[in-house]
C-alpha positions in Angstrom: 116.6 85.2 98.4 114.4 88.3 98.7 111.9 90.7 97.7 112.6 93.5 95.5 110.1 96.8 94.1 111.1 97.3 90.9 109.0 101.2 90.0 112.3 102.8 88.4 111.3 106.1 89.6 114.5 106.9 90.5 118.0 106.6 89.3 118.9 103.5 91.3 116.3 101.0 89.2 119.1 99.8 87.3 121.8 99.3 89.9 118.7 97.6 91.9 118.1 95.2 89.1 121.1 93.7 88.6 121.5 93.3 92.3 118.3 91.1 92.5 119.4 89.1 89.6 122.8 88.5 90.8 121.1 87.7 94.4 118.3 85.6 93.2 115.9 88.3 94.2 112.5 88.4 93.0 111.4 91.9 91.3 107.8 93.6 91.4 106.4 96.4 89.6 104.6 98.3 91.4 101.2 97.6 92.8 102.5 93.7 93.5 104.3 94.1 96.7 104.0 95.8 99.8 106.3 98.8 98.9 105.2 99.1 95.6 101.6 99.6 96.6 102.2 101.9 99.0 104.5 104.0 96.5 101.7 103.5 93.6 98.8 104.1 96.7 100.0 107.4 97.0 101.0 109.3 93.3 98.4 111.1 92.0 95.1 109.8 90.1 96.4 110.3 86.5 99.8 108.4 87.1 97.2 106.0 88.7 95.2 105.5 86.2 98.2 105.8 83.1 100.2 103.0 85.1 96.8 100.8 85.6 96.0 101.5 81.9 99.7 99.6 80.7 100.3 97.1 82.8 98.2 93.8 83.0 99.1 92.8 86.4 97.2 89.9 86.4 98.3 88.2 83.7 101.8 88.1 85.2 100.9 87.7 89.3 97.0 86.3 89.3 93.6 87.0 89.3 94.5 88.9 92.7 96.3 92.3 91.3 93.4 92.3 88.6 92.9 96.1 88.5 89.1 96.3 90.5 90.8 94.1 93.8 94.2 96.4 93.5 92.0 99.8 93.5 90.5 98.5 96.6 93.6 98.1 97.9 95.1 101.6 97.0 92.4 102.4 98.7 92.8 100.9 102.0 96.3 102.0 101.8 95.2 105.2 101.6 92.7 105.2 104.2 95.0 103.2 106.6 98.2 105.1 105.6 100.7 102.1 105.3 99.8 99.1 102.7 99.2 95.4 103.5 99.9 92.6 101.4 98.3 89.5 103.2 100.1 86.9 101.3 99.6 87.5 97.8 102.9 86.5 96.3 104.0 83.8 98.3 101.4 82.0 100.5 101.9 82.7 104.4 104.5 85.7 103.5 103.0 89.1 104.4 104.5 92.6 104.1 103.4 95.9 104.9 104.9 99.2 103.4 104.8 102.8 104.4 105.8 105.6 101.3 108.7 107.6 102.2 108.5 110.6 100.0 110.7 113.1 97.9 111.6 116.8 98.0 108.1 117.2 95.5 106.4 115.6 98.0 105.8 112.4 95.9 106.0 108.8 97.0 109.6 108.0 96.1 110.3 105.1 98.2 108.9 103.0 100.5 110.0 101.5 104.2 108.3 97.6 104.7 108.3 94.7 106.7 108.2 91.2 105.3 107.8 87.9 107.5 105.3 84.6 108.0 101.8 85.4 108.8 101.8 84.5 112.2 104.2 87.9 112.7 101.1 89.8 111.2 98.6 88.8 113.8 95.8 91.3 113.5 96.8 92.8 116.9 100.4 93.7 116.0 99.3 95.2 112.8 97.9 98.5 113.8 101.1 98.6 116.0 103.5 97.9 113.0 101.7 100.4 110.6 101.9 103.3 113.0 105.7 102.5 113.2 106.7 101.8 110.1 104.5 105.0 108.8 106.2 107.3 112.1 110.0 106.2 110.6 109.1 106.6 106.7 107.6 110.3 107.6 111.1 110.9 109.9 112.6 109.6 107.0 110.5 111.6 104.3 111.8 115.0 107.1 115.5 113.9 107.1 115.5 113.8 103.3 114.2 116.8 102.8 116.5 118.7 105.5 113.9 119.3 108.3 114.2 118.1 111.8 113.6 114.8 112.2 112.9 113.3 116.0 115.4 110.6 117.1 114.4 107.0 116.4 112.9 105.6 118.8 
């Protein structure tokens, strides 16, 4: 079983779905998960605050998405560049998500990691953040036809 964003911002939301129900997937909207944060860290303040505005996060994954601790997160994603989620869905499983965006420049998609919080030590995550962050923008380049550097 896995993790899957569910944002439908793009065409592959339904094809997505399906997949994690016939996989035994979870799905997240976003803000819940490490990708999804890091997609909803980075739209702009009025699709921000319209998302915030209709969905009760809350109510369907705890008092820890409640809409004051989630804007300090968006916030730290933002300030850090790549999004964290300590364990908040499943208790020792952390993930960390860097935005990969579209042609418009807008968060699209996302690039994470996912493992047991001994993988997350606070030492490796600086190291992980800078990576995952240096592949989604090499990824954001290849997608909108510029030069991407090799992977490294």
């Amino acid at each position: 079983m896995g993790i899957v964003v569910v944002g439908c911002y793009d065409i592959a939301c339904p094809y997505v779905s399906v997949l994690a129900e016939a996989t035994g997937a979870s799905t997240f909207p976003l803000g819940v998960a490490s990708a999804g944060l890091t997609i909803l860290s980075f739209l702009p303040e009025k699709p921000i605050e319209r998302y915030m505005e209709s969905h009760d996060l809350a109510s369907g994954h705890g008092s820890e998405h409640g809409r004051e601790l989630l804007m300090q997160r968006i916030a730290e994603t933002r300030e850090r560049g790549w999004a964290v989620n300590p364990g908040l869905i499943v208790e020792g499983s952390w993930g960390m998500g860097a935005a990969v965006f579209d042609t418009a420049g807008q968060p699209a998609w996302a690039l994470s990691l996912t493992g047991i919080e001994s993988r997350f030590a606070p030492e490796r995550r600086d190291e992980m953040g800078r990576l995952l962050m240096h592949h989604a923008h090499e990824l954001t380049k290849k997608l909108r036809g510029e030069q991407a550097l090799p992977a490294r």
